[in-house]
NUGU-109490 format. One record per residue (C-alpha): x, z, y. Coordinates in Angstrom, 2 decimals. Layout:
! NUGU-109490
X/Z/Y
...
//
This chain:
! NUGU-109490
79.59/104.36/91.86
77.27/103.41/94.78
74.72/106.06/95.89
71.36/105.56/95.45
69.10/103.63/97.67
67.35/106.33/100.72
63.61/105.64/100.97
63.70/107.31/104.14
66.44/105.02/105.69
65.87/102.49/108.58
66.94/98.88/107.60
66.87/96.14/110.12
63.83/93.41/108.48
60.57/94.38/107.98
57.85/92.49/106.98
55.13/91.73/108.47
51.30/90.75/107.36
49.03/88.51/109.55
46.08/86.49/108.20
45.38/82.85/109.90
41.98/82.12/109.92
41.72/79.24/107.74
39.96/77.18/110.23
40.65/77.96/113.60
44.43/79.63/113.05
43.61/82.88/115.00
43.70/86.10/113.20
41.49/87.75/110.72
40.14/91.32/110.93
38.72/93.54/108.31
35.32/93.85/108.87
34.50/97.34/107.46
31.42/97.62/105.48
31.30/93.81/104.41
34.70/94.03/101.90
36.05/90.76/103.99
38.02/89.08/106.71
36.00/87.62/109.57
37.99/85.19/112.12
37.48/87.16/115.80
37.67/83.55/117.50
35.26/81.12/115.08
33.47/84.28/112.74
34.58/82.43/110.28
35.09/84.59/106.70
37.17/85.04/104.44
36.46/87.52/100.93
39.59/89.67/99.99
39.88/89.35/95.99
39.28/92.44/94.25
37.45/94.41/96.95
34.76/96.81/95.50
35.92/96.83/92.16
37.72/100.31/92.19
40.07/99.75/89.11
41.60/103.56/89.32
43.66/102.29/86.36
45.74/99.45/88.70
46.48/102.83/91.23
49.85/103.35/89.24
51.35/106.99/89.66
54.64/107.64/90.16
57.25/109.89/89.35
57.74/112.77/91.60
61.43/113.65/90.61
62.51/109.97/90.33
61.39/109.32/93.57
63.10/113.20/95.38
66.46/111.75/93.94
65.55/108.20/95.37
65.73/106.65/91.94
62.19/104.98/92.74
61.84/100.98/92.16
62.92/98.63/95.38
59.28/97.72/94.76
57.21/100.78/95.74
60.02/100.90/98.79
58.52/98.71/102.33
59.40/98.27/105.75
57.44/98.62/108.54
57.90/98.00/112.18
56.48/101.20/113.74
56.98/103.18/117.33
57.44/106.83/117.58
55.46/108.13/120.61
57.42/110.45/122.53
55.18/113.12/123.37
52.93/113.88/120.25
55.85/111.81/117.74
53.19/109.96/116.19
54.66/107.16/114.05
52.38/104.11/114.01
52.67/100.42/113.33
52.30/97.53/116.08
51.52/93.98/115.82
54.82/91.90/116.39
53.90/90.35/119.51
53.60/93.75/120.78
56.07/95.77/122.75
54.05/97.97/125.14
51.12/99.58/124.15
49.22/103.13/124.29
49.52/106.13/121.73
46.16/105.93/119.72
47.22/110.05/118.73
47.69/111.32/122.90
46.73/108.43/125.16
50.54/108.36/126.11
51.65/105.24/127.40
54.42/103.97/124.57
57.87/101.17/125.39
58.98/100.21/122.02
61.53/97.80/120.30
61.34/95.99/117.05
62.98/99.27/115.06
61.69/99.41/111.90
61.17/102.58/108.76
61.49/102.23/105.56
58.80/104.00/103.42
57.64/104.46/99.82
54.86/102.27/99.81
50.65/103.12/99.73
49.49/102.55/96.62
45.40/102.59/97.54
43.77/103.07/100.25
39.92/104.37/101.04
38.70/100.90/103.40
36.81/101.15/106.74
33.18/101.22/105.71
31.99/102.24/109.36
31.81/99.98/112.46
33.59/100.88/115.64
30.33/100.99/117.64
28.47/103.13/114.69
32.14/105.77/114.97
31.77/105.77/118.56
27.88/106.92/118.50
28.97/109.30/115.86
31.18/110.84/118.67
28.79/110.55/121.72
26.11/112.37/119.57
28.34/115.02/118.81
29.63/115.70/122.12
26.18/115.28/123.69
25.64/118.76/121.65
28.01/120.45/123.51
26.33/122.19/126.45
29.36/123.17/127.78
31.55/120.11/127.89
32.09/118.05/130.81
29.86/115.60/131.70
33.04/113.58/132.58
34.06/113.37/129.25
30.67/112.69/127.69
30.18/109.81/130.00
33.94/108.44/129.13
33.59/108.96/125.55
29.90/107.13/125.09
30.88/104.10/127.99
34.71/104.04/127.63
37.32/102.08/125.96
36.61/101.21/121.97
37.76/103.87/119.57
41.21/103.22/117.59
40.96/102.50/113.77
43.98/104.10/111.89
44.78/104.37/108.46
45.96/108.08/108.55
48.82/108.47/105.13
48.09/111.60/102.59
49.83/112.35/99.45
48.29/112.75/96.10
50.32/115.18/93.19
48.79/115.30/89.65
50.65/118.37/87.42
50.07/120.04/84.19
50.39/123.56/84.05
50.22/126.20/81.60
50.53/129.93/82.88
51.26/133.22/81.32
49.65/136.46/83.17
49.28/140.20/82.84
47.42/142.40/84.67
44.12/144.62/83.99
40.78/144.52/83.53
38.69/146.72/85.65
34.73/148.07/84.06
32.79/149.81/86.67
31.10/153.23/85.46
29.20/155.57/87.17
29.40/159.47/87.58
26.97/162.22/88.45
28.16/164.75/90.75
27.08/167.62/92.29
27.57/167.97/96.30
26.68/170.27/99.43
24.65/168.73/102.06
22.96/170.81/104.33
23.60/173.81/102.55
21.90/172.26/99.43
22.98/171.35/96.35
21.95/167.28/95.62
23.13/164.29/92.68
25.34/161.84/93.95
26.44/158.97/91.96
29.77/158.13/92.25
31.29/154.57/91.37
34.84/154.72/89.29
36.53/151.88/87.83
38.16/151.91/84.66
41.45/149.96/83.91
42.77/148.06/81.12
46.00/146.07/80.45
45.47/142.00/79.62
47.57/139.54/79.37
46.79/136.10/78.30
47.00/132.60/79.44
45.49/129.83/81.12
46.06/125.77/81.34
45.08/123.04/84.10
45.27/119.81/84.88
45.40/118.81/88.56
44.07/115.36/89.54
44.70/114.15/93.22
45.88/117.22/95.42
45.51/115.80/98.35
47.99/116.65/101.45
48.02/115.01/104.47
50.98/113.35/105.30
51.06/113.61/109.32
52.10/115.39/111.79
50.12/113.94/115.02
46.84/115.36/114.53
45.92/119.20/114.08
45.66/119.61/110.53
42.55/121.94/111.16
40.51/118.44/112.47
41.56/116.14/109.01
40.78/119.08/106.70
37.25/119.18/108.05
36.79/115.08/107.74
36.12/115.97/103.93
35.36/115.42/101.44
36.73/112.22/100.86
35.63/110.45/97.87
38.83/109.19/96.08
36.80/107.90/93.12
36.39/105.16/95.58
40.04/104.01/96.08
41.04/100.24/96.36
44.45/99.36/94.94
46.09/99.20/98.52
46.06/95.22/99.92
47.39/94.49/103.03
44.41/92.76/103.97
42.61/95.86/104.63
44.85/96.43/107.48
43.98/93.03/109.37
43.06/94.63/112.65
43.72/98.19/112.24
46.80/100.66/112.53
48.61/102.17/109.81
50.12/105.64/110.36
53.86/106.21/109.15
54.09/109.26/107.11
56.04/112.17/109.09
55.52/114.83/106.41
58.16/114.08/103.42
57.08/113.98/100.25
59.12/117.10/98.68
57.43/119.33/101.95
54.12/117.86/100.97
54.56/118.59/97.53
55.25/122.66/98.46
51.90/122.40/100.21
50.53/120.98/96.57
52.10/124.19/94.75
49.81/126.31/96.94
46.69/124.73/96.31
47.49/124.66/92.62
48.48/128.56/93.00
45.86/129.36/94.50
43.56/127.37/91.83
45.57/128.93/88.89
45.41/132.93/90.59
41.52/132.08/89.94
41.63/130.53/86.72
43.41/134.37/85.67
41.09/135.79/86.92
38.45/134.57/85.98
40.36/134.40/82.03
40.79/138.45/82.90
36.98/139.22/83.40
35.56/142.43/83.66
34.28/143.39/87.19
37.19/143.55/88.70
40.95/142.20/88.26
44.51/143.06/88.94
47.06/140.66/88.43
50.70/141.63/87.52
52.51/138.44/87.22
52.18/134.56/86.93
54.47/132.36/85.27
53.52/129.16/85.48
55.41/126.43/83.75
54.55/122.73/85.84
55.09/119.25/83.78
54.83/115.74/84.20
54.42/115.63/88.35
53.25/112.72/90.09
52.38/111.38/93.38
50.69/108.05/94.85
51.23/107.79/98.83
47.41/106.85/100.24
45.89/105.87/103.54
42.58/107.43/104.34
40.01/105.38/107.11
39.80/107.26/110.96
38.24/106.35/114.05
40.74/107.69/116.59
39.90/108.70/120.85
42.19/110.33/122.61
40.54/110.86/126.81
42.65/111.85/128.99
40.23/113.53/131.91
41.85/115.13/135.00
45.14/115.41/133.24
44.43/116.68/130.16
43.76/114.64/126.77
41.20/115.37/124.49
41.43/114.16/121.19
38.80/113.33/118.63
38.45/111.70/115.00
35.89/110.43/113.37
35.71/109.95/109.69
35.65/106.08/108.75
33.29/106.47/105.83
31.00/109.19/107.20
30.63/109.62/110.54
31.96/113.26/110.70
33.38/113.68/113.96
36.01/116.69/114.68
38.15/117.28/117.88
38.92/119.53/120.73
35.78/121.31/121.88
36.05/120.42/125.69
34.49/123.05/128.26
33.20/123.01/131.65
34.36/125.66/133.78
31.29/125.28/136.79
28.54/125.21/133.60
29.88/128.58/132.05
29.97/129.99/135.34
26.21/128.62/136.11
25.51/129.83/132.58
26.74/133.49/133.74
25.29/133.11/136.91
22.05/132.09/135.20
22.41/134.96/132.52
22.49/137.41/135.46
19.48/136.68/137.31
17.93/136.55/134.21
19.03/140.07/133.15
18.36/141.33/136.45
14.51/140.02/136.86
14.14/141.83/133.43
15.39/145.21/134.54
13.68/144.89/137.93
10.03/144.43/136.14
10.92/146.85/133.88
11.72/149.45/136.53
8.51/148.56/138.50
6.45/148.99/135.38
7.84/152.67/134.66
//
């Protein structure tokens, strides 16, 4: 019997998805914010079908175990023409015509070939809403409230190169659960006891808690744990993007893409799915609790039974800079909805010393009026 199809292999065809302008014959972009394609070289426009409507119900789900034992459809399986960078191994998509090019994740310059990946396909995606120019105020207003960072990189980051739109991939896991606990119930009571204190006799209240065996059991549904599926950026700067609003998914169309990157998924579905189970522990340990009331709780044991798992593979909007400034790269992201900017907090070694300096003097004028006063 032949084995099973890998959705991780590499084949040797991808495919590839440009848009002609219908008048001219250059290429179409996305323009976020407008749900259509506008020609670069004639303006001309072009609406994508579908766009705005939000059908949740065409965002098909799919089976988690089908797809761990690679039993998923050739359908939801695509191939993609990406580059690995070799510093930060960022996976990311070019343009066919393109064989050099620049790491959007570390500023590294980047030699590829025409390799290609084979992925389990996005099945929505959250479009670009915000324009390059709004993203890149977004940032220079953020950094410009940071005392302390270089004016270097201020000045690069509000006059230099246009910001890098990538689709960044997440996971999604839906589960029902249905857990058994025991544990106790703590009330809090209150005694009255005598005490010395300084050779007197007072009343001292004293808190006790009193315990109570439980057990019982609770049920959930999760909807949309969401995991991010890369490994170029510090998880602690696409945590803090959110919220993201996934009420407003599009069923994913290639046309969204026209002029953007799309990030290849480094984080594998089964390790994203053991990131799921901690969220959902976490969610469950408070739904016992919570079940266990009193004013305080001890839990025993969980046992959690988990049914009907699945997963949808995403792509969530980011305006990407990475500024390399006197060697060292400084990387930023900018939520392509919002505006919320996150990155490395860049500092200026001569303004915290002049800030010391300045601190100092300060301090010392203080104590010197001080002392003449006395």
């Amino acid at each position: 019997m032949a084995n099973a199809p890998d959705p991780f292999q590499t084949p040797n065809v991808a495919v590839e998805h440009r848009f002609p302008c219908e008048q001219c014959g250059a290429d179409y972009r996305f323009a976020p914010g407008q749900g259509r394609l506008v020609c670069n070289h004639c303006s001309h426009e072009a609406v994508i079908e579908g766009d705005g409507t939000h059908d949740l119900h065409a965002i098909a789900e799919l089976d988690f175990k089908s797809a761990v034992e690679a039993h998923l459809p050739e359908a939801e399986i695509e191939e993609t023409r990406v580059v690995q960078c070799p510093n930060c191994a960022a996976k990311f998509e070019l343009d066919a015509e393109v064989h050099a090019a620049e790491c959007p994740f570390c500023a590294t310059p980047v030699v590829t070939d025409t390799g290609t990946l084979r992925q389990i396909k996005p099945k929505a995606l959250l479009p670009f809403t915000m324009e390059e120019r709004a993203a890149r105020t977004a940032l220079g207003d953020w950094l410009g409230a940071l005392w302390f960072a270089p004016n270097g990189v201020k000045q690069y980051a509000r006059k230099g190169r246009k910001l890098q739109g990538i689709y960044v991939p997440y996971w999604t896991y839906d589960a029902d659960t249905k857990s058994r606990y025991s544990g106790q119930r703590g009330t809090v009571y209150y005694e009255t006891r005598t005490v010395m204190r300084d050779g007197k006799r007072v009343q001292q209240r004293v808190q006790k808690t009193r315990w109570r065996s439980v057990s019982g059991r609770v049920v959930r549904f999760f909807d949309d744990v969401l995991v991010l599926a890369s490994k170029s950026l510090p998880k602690s700067f696409t945590d803090a993007l959110g919220p993201w609003d996934l009420s407003e998914l599009e069923p994913y169309r290639p046309e969204y893409l026209a002029g953007f990157r799309a990030e290849g998924y480094t984080v594998m579905l089964p390790d994203g799915y053991v990131e799921a189970r901690l969220h959902m522990d976490r969610m469950i340990e408070r739904d016992v609790k919570f079940d266990i009331g009193g004013d305080r709780q001890r839990i025993s044991n969980i046992d959690t039974e988990i049914s009907d798992v699945t997963f949808k593979h995403i792509l969530l909007p980011v305006w990407l800079a990475a500024y390399k400034y006197r060697g060292k790269t400084f990387r930023f992201v900018v939520n392509g909805r919002t505006g919320r900017v996150q990155g490395q907090r860049p500092y200026s070694a001569w303004k915290i010393a002049f800030a010391v300096v300045a601190l100092a003097i300060v301090t010392g004028g203080i104590g010197y009026l001080a002392a003449i006063n006395q």
